[in-house]
N, C-alpha and C positions, 0 to 999 in steps of 0.2 A: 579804332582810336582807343589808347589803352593809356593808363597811368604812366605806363611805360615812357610812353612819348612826352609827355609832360616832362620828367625826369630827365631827359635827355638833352632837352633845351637850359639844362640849367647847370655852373659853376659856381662850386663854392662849397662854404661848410653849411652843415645843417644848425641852425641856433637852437640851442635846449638850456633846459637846466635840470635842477637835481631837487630831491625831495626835500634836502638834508639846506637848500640857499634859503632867504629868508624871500616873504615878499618883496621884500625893497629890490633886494637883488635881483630880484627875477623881476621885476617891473624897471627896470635899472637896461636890463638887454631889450625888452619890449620898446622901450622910448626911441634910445638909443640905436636900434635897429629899423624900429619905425614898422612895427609888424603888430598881430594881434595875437597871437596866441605863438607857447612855447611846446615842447614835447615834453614832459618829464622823464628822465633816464633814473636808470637803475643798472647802469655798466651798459650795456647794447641795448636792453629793452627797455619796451616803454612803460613808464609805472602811471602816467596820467598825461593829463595835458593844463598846462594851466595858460587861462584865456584875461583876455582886458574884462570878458564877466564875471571872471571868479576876482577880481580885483573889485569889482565892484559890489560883487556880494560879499566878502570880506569886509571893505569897508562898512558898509552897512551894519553887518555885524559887530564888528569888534572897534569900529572909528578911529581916531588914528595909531592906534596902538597895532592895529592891523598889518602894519609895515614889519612889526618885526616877528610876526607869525612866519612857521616855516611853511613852505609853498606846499609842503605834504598833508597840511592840516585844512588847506581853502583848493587844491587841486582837483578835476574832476579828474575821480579814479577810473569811471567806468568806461575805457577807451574804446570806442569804437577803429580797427583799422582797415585797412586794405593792400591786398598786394600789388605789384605791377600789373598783373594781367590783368584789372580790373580793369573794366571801360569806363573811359569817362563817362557816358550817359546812366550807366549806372553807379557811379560815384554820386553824379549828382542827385541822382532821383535819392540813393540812401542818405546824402545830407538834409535834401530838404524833406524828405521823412522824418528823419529823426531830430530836425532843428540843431543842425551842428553847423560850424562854418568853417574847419580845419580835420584833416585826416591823415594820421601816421601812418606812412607804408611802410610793412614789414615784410622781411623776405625771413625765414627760417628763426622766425622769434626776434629778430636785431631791425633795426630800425634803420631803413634804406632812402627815406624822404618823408617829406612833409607837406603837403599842397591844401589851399584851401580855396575855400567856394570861387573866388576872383580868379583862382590860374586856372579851373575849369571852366570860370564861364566865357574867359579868354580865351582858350584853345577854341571852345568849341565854336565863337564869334570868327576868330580867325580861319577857322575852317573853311566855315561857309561862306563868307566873304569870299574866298581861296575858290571855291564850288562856283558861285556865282560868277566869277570875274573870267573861270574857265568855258562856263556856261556863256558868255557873251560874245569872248572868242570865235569860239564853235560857231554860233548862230552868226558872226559876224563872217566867216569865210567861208559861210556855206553859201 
């Protein structure tokens, strides 16, 4: 089970923003989208990720004037990512290591998806549900 698979079940655009939007904007597609965290681009690659926590550590610091900070001055820069070949089980164990709840996959520096802690803990529920329900089969026509 690899990132790979994740990525494969999914349609659609990847939602980001840029260094250069302000917060507003960029909490403006988080509402709107109904997600937690974006990718920050920089043309293909990722320059950070800004989360509903750096919104709230923003606030905190700056209060409402916070809004019209650029997202590159409250973003967490220091990305952690991962490629497709990554296993989900190791995905997860490196999130909950490093207390992160989203992860940019990158294929040759460019940014190929997005997945966070919920579509891993999903696949990996869905699995074994999928194990289990095979498992009962079996025992059932034996």
């Amino acid at each position: 089970m690899t990132i790979n698979s994740i990525l494969q079940g999914r349609s659609g655009e990847i939602y980001s923003c840029t260094a250069d939007m302000t917060v507003s904007q960029a909490v403006e597609i988080l509402a709107e989208k109904s997600i937690g965290a974006l990718p920050v681009l920089d043309g293909d690659s990722v320059a950070g990720i800004f989360s509903e926590r750096d919104v709230l550590h923003c606030l905190r610091k700056f209060g409402h004037a916070a809004m019209d900070h650029a997202v590159r001055d409250v973003m967490t820069a220091d990305v952690i990512s991962v490629e497709r070949t990554k296993s989900v089980m190791g995905a997860l164990s490196l999130m909950t290591r490093r207390r992160i709840r989203h992860l940019p996959v990158v294929e040759d520096g460019k940014l190929v998806g997005f997945v966070s802690i919920g579509d891993l803990v999903k696949y990996r529920i869905d699995k074994i549900e999928s194990e289990a329900a095979a498992m009962r089969d079996y025992i059932q026509s034996a």
